[in-house]
Every structure is written in C-alpha cells, then in structure tokens.
C-alpha positions in Angstrom: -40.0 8.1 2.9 -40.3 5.3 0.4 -43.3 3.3 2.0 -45.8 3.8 -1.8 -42.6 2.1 -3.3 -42.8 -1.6 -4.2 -39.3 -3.6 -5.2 -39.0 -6.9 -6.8 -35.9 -8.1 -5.2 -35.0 -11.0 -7.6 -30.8 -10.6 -7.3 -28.7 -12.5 -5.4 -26.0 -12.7 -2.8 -25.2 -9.3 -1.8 -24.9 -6.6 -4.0 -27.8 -6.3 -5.6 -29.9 -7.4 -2.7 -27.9 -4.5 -1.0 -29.1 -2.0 -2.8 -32.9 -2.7 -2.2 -31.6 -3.4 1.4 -31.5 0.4 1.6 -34.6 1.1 -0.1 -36.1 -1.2 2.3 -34.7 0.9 5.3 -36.3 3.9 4.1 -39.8 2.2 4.0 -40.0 0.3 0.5 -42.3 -2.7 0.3 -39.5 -5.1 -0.5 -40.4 -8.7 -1.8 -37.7 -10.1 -1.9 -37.7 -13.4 -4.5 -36.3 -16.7 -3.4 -36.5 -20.2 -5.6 -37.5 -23.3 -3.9 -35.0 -24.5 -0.9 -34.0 -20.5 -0.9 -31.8 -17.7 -1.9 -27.7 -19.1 -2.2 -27.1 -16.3 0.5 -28.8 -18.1 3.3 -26.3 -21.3 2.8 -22.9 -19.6 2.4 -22.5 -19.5 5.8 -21.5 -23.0 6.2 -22.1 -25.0 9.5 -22.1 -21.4 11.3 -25.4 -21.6 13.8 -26.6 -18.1 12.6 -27.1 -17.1 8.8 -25.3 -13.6 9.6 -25.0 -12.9 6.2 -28.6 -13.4 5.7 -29.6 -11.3 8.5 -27.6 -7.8 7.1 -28.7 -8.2 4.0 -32.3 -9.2 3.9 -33.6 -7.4 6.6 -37.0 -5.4 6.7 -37.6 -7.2 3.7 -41.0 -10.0 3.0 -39.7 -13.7 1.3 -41.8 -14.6 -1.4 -40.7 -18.0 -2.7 -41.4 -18.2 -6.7 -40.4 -20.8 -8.9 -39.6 -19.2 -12.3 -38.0 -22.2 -14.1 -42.0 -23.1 -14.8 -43.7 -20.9 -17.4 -46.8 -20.4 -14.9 -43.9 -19.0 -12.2 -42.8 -16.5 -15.4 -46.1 -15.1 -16.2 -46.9 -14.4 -12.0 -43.3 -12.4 -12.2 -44.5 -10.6 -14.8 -48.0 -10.0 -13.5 -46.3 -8.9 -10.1 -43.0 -7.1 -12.0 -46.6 -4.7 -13.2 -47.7 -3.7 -10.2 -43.8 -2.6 -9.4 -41.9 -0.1 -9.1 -38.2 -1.2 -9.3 -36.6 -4.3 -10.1 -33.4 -5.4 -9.3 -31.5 -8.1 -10.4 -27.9 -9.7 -11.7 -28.8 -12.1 -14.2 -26.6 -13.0 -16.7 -28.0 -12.4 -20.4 -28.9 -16.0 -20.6 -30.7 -16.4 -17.2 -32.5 -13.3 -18.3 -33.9 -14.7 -21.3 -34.4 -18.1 -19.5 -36.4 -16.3 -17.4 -37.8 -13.7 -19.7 -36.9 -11.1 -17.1 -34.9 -8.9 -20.0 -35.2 -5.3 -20.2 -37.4 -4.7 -23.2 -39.4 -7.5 -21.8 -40.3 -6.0 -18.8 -40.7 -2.3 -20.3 -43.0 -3.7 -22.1 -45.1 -4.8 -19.3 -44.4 -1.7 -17.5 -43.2 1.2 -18.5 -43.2 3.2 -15.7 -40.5 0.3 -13.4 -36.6 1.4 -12.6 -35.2 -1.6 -13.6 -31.9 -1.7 -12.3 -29.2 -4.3 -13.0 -26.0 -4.9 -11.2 -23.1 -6.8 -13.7 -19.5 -7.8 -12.8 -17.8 -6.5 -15.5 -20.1 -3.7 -17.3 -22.7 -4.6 -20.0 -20.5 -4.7 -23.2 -17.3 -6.7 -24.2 -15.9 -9.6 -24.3 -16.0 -10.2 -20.1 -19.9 -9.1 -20.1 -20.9 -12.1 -19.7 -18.2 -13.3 -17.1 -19.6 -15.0 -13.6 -18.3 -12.2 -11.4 -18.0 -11.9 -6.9 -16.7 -8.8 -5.5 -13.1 -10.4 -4.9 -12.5 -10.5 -9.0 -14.6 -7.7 -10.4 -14.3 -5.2 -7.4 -10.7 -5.8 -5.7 -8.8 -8.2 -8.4 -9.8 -6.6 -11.9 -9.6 -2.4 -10.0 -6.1 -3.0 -9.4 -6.6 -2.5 -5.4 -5.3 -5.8 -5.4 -2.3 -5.4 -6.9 -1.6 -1.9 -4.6 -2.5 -3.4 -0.8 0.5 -5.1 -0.4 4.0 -4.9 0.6 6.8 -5.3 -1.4 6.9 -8.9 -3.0 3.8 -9.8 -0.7 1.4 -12.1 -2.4 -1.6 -10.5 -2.6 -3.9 -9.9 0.0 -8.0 -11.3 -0.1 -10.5 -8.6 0.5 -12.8 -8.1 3.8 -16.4 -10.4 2.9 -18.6 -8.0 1.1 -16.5 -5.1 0.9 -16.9 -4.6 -2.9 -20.5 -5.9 -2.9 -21.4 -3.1 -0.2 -19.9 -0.4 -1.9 -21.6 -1.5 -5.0 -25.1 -1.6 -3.8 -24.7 1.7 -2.6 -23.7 2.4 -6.3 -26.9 1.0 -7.4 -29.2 2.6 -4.8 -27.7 5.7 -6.0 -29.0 4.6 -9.5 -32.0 3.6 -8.3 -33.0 6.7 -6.9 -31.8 8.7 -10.1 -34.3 6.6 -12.0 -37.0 6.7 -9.7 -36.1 11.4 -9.9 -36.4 11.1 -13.5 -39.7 9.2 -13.6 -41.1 12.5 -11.9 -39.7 14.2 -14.4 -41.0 12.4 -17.4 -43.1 9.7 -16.1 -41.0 6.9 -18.0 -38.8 3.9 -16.0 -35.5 3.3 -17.2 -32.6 0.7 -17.2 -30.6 1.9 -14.5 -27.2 0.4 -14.0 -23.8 -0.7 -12.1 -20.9 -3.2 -11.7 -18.5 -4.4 -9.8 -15.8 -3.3 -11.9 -16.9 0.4 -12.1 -16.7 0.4 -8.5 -13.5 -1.2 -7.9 -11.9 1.3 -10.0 -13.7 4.6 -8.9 -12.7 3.4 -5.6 -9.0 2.8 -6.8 -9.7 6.3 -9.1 -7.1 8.5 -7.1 -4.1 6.3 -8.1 -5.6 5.2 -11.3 -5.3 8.9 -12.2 -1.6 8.7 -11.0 -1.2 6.2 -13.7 -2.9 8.5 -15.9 -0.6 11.1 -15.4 2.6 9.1 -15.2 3.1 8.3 -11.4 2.2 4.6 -10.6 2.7 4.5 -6.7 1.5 0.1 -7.3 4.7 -0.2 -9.2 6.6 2.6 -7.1 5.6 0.6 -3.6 6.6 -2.9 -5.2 10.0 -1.5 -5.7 10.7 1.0 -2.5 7.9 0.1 -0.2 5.2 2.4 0.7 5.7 5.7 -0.5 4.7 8.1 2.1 5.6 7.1 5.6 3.4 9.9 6.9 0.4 7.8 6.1 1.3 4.7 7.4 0.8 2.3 10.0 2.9 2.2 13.1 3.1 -0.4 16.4 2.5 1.3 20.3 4.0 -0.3 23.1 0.2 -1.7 23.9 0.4 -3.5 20.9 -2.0 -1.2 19.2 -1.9 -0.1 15.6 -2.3 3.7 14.9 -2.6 5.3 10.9 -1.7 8.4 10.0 -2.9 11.1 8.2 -0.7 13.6 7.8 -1.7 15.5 4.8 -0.6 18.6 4.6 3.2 17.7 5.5 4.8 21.2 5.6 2.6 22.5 8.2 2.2 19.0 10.6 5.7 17.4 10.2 7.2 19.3 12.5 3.8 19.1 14.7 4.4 15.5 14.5 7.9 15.2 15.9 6.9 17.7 18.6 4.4 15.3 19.9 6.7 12.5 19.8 9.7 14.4 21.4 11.5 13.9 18.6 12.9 17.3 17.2 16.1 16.1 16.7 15.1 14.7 13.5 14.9 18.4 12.2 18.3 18.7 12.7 19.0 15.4 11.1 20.3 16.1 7.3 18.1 12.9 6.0 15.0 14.6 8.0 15.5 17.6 7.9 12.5 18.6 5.5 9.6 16.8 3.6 11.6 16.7 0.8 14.8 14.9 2.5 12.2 12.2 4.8 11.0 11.6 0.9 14.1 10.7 -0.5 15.2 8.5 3.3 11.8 6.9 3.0 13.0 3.5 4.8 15.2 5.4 7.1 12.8 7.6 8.6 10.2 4.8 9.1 12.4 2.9 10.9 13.0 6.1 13.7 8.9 6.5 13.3 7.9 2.8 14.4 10.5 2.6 16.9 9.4 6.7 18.5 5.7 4.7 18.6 7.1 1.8 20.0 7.9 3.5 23.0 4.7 5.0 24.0 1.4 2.9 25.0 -1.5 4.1 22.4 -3.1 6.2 25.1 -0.3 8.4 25.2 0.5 8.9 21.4 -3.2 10.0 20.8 -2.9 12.3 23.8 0.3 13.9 22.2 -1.1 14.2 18.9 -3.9 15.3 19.5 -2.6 18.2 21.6 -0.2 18.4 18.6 -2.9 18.7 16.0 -2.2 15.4 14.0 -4.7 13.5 12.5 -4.6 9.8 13.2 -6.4 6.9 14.3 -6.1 3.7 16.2 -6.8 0.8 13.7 -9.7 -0.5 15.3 -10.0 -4.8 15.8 -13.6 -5.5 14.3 -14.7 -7.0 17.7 -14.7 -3.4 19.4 -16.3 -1.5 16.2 -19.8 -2.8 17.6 -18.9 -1.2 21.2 -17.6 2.1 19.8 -19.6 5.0 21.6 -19.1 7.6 18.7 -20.5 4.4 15.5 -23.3 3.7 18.2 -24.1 7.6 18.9 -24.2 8.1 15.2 -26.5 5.2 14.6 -24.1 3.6 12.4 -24.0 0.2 14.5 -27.5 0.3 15.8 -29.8 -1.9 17.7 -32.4 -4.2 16.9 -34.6 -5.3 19.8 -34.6 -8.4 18.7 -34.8 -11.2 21.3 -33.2 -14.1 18.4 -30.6 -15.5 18.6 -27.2 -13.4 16.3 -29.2 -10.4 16.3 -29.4 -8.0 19.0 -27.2 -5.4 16.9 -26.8 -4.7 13.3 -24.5 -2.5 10.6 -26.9 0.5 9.4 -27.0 1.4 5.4 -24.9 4.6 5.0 -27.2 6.9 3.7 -29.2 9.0 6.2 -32.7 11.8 5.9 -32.5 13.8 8.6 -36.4 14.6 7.9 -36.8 11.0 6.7 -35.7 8.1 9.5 -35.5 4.6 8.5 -37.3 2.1 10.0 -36.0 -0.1 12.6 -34.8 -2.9 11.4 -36.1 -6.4 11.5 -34.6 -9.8 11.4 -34.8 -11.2 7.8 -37.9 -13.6 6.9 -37.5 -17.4 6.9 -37.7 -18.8 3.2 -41.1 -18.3 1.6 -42.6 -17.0 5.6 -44.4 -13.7 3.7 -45.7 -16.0 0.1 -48.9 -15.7 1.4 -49.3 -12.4 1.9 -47.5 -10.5 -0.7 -49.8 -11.9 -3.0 -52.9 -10.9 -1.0 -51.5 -7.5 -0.8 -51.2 -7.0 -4.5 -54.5 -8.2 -5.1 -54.1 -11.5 -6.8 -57.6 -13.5 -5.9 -57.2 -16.0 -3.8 -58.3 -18.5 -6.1 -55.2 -18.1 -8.3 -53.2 -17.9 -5.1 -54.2 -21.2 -4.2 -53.8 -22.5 -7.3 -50.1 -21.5 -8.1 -49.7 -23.5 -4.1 -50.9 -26.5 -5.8 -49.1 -26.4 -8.9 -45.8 -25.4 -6.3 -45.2 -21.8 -8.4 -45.0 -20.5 -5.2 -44.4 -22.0 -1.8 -45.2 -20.9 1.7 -44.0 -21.3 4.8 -47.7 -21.9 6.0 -47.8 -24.3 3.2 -45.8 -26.4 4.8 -46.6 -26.4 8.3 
C-alpha cells in the first residue's frame, strides 16, 4: 500500500523507530539511519547471542550508516531528507540544531515531508527538554505506576517496550494523518506524539475518575482492589484466570452458578452487588478459594457454559504457540533460516485489501549504504566520495 513512500528513519531505540516499523510493513521504502558502530538499539541487549530487540523493530527496513556530526554527513541528510516523504525522529532541541534536522529547517528543504517527532514529555514546558524511556514518561509520569499495585506494594517496572509500542502506534497514527492531509492540500506538516500523552490516554479511564472525584489509585492503596469481579484468581493447576464481569447485575449470579456456589446469594454480605461491594475482602477470599478447587480446564468449561467472560492469564512462553494469535496473524512467521528468528510479533494495524509484506530480518549495520544511495540517484562519484571521507560507511566497504 505504501511502496511510492520513502521514510528517513533517523530516531532511536523503539518508539519512534516503531512507528516507521509499521509503515515499513505496509511497503514503505524505509532507510533507516545508523551513526558509525550503529544504532544504541542493537547493543541493549547485553551479552544476549541474538539482538531480539533489533530484530522486531528494524525489520523490512534498509541500514544506511551516515555520520551527521560532519557538516558534509548534514548536507547528504538534507539532500536525501528532499527526496522524502516522512521523517521521523526524537531529538532533543539541541541535537536538532546540532544536527540542523529542526522543523523549519527541513520544511524549508521540503515542503511537501510529514515530519513527525516523538518527545517524552510533550513539546512545551519546563520537562520538554527532559531525556525520557517509556518506564518514566509512559508508566511512571501517567500514573499507571502508581495504580498496578497492591496495597503498600512498591511499585511495579513495566513489560520492555510496552509504552514505546503503544506510542509508535500513536505516531503512525500521526503519520498517516499528515500523509491524508498532504492529499488534501499538498503541504507536509509537523506531526507529533509523546510518551506522556500516551501513558495518560492509556490511564484516561481512571484519570477521568479523578476528574470527577473517584480516585480508585488512592481507593486500592487503602482497601485493596476495588472490584473483585475483575480480578485475578489461582486454579488448582496453578493457573491464573481474570475476570471480566462487567455488567454485574446480570452475570453475578451466572458466576456463582458456574462455580456451584449459590449459597452466596443467600449470604447477607453477598447477597447483591451492592453488599459483595461493601464485603470486598470477604467475598474475594470465598472467590479464590471456589477457584482453588477446580483445575483451569474446568472453570473455563463452567463459565463459559455460564456466559462469563474471562481469561486464563497467559505465561509469555505459550503466547507464540497460541492457535487463535497465530490464526489471526498476530504472531506470524518469518521463513527465516537465522538464528532467533523463525517467528515474529506483527504491527497491529491490518488492510484487509492492503497485506503487509512478509517480514524480513533487520539489516546488519550500514549492509544497504550502498544502495540507498544508488536508488535515490546520487552519482556514484559523490557516493564514493562521501566512502572516502567516511560520511557514510558500508558494509561492502569494509569487507
């Protein structure tokens, strides 16, 4: 779908690279920009024998290996950053004029590029300029933090990449938006997101609680979790199962159907939503030890009969072998015969009329120098000479 598009990939780590990611999975020409020795993300793995990281994030994209600390690796940015169609990048304000990569910069160069910007904090006040991962803008400054915890529980560190994830789908969002209102108008624009902004929308729900004078964060420090009907209970296999009963009136009785426990209608504390409510601890107590009786293949066989939404909380080893992720395309295969990378996670966004392509592993440092440049029809005679003068660096270079 987006095979004319051509993206300057020039952020780092995973957010904004994430975003292009996408782009790149519905056909975008991505080049994605390393500095000499490579992007951070290929060495945050540590002394692990597979760059995983690298591999999610980079894939289907071409490594083009540009020095821009030297004026002559500036001026090729901005002779490429012309022939574009979208940048992305999360510079700071400072690297951006180090780099002369800001926006009326580039606008001037080309006024038809999305240029699209991912920040930690937002773009204005005093934390604009604030060094920012997804574990302080996105879960630490939202408030999630604060909320995912039990009662006097320090609080808990975030999955790897969770926020960055979510915020790259923010920015392709953006990205696209941009690239619907240059066919309107035939003008780029500054297209933005941040960590912050994300981490909050995503907390929104109870942030509007607060809004509106209920703050559950404060309500589950004091009493625990406030809705035992969405919690998370032990089976006798050990298993976890959640629930998600939502609409209490109708399922609560539904729910102690399926676990053969009616009696608790008769009891005065259970007797209603309203009375569980006010015996919170009480009636969680009687719930984990109804679930610790049965194995997790019999609960889900009684609720489902029952009608109860639910599901098993699923260890991250057996998400790769579940049948209705791999039906859906959402872990997918790679028919790749490297090492680390015979499956992969899929970008969430899906065309029915437009597939994405099939993923491929993610380029070796500067392996596609060469020919990016060829490709946007620099002469080879300046090619060569920005090898010389090491503006740019190749893999063949160095073979």
């Amino acid at each position: 779908m987006l095979e004319d598009i051509i993206v300057i990939d020039a952020a780092t780590f995973l957010a904004g690279p994430g975003a292009s990611t996408i782009l790149a999975d519905f056909g975008a020409n991505v080049i994605k920009i390393e500095p000499p020795g490579g992007d951070g993300l290929r060495h945050l793995v540590g002394t692990y024998p597979v760059p995983y990281h690298w591999l999610l994030t980079s894939r289907n994209k071409r490594s083009l290996v540009l020095d821009l600390s030297k004026d002559a690796g500036q001026h090729l940015m901005h002779e490429m950053i012309a022939k574009a169609d979208v940048l992305t990048t999360n510079f700071l304000q400072a690297q951006l004029q180090k780099y002369q990569l800001e926006y009326d910069t580039v606008k001037a160069i080309n006024p038809r590029l999305v240029y699209a910007h991912i920040s930690g904090y937002g773009l204005q006040g005093p934390d604009a300029q604030r060094r920012a991962f997804d574990v302080t803008g996105w879960w630490a400054r939202s408030g999630l933090m604060e909320f995912v915890r039990e009662p006097g529980q320090t609080p808990l560190p975030m999955a790897p990449g969770m926020g960055d994830h979510c915020t790259a789908t923010a920015l392709y969002a953006a990205i696209m938006t941009g690239l619907y209102r240059r066919e309107k108008t035939g003008q780029g624009s500054f297209v933005s997101t941040s960590l912050a902004a994300n981490g909050v929308w995503a907390n929104g729900m109870a942030l509007q609680g607060v809004i509106a004078g209920t703050n559950i964060g404060t309500y589950r420090q004091k009493k625990g979790w406030p809705n035992p009907f969405t919690d998370a209970y032990q089976c006798s296999s050990g298993d976890y199962i959640v629930l998600a009963v939502i609409n209490t009136e109708r399922e609560y009785p539904q729910l102690a159907g399926a676990l053969d426990c009616q009696a608790w209608l008769d009891d005065e504390r259970f007797s209603s939503v309203a009375q569980v409510l006010q015996h919170r601890p009480e009636f969680r107590l009687a719930m984990q030890a109804a679930f610790a009786e049965l194995s997790f293949d019999e609960v889900s066989k009684l609720l489902d009969a029952a009608g109860v939404t639910y599901s098993r909380v699923q260890p991250m080893a057996e998400v790769l072998n579940d049948e209705q992720l791999r039906a859906n395309n959402i872990v997918v295969e790679t028919d790749d015969d490297g090492e680390g990378y015979e499956l992969t996670v899929a970008s969430p966004i899906n065309v029915l009329e437009a597939p994405k392509r099939k993923p491929t592993r993610a380029p070796d440092i500067g392996a596609d120098t060469l020919q990016v440049l060829r490709d946007l029809d620099f002469e080879e005679q300046y090619i060569q000479s920005l090898l010389s003068a090491e503006v740019v660096m190749s893999v063949e270079q160095n073979e």
